[in-house]
PLY file of the C-alpha trace (Angstrom):
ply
format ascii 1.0
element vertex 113
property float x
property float y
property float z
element edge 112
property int vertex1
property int vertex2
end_header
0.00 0.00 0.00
0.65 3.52 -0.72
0.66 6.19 2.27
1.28 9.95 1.01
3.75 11.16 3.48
5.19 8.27 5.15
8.89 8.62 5.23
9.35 4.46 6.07
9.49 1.71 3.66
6.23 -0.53 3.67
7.88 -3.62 2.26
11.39 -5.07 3.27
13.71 -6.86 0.91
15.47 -7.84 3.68
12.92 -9.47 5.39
11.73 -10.79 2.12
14.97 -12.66 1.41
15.41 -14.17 4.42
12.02 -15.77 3.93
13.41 -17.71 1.27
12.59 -15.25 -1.45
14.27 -13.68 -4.49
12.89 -9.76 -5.11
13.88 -8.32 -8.97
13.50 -4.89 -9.98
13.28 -4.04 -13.14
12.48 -0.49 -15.13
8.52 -1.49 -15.44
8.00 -3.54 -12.46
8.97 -6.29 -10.28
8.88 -9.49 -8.69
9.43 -11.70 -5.71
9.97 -15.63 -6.66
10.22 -18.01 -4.05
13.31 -20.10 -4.29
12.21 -23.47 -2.92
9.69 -23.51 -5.84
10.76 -21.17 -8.04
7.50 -19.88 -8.78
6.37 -16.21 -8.72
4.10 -15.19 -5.96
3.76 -11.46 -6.37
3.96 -9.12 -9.17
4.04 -5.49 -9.10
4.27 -2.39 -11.89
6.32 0.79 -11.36
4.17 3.83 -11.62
5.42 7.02 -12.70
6.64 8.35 -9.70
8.91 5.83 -8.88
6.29 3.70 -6.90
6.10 -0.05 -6.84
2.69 -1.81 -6.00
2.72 -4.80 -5.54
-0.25 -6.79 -7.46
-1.91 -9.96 -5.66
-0.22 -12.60 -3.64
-0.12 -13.21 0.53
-0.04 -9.44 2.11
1.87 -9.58 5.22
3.93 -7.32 7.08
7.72 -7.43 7.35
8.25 -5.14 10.27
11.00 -5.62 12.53
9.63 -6.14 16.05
12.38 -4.36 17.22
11.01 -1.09 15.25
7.61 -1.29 16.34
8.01 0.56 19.01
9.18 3.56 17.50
6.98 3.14 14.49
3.70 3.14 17.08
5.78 6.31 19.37
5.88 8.53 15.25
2.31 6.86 14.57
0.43 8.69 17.90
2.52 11.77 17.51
5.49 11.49 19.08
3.65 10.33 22.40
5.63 9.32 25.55
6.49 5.88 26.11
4.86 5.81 29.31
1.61 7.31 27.78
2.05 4.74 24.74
2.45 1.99 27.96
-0.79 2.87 29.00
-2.71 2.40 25.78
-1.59 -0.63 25.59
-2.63 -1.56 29.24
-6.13 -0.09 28.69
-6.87 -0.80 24.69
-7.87 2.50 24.17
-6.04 2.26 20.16
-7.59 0.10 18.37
-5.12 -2.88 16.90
-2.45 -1.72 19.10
0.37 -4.55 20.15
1.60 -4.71 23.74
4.77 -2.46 23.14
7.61 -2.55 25.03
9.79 0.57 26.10
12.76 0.25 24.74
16.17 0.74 26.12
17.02 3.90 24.15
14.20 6.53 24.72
15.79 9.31 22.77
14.20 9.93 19.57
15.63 13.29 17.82
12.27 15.01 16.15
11.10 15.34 20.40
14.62 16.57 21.02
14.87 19.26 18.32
10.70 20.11 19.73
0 1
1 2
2 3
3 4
4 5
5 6
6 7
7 8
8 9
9 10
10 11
11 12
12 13
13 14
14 15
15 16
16 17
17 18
18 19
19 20
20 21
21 22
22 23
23 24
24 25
25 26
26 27
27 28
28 29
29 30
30 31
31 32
32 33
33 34
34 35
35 36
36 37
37 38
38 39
39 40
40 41
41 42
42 43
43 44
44 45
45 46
46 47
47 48
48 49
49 50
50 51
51 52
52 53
53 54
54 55
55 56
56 57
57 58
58 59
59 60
60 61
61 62
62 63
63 64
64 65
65 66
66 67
67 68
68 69
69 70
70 71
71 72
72 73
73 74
74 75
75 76
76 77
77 78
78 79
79 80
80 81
81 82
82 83
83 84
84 85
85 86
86 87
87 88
88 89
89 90
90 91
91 92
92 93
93 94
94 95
95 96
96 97
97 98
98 99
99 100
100 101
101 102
102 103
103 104
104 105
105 106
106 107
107 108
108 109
109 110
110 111
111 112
């Protein structure tokens, strides 16, 4: 999916890789081709901005569990950890995980605020 104005990647080749997958990019498009089977099992087109969507096949998300944290602290606005802590506690954010507070607090858009 497309979201105007996030500044993170959506998709992870990474993460898609280690899966057991092969991702190509080419000029029109892309795909991913799983190894063990060597079959395709998602396409996507390049749109003129630069944009790859990705057609069909299992959606999932590769997020790093490790990141979530920090994704869900820039998703509510920068919002304290302890604040984010009790969400969580009280499911007041719907589809919130239980997130953790992680070792490093510092994040440098509240420092520069």
């Amino acid at each position: 999916m497309y979201v105007d104005g996030l500044k993170h990647n959506l998709l992870s080749v990474i993460q898609m890789c280690d899966q057991g997958n092969e991702v190509i990019f080419r000029s029109n498009g892309c795909i991913v081709r799983e190894l063990d089977i060597g079959e395709i099992v998602i396409k996507g087109i390049r749109t003129p901005n630069n944009l790859y969507i990705l057609k069909g096949g299992q959606q999932q998300c590769y997020l790093i569990k490790n990141d979530e944290h920090w994704l869900w602290h820039r998703r509510l606005g920068h919002l304290s950890f302890s604040q984010i802590r009790k969400a969580c506690k009280y499911q007041v954010v719907h589809d919130l995980p239980d997130i953790r507070i992680p070792d490093n607090t510092i994040c440098k858009s509240c420092q520069f605020g």
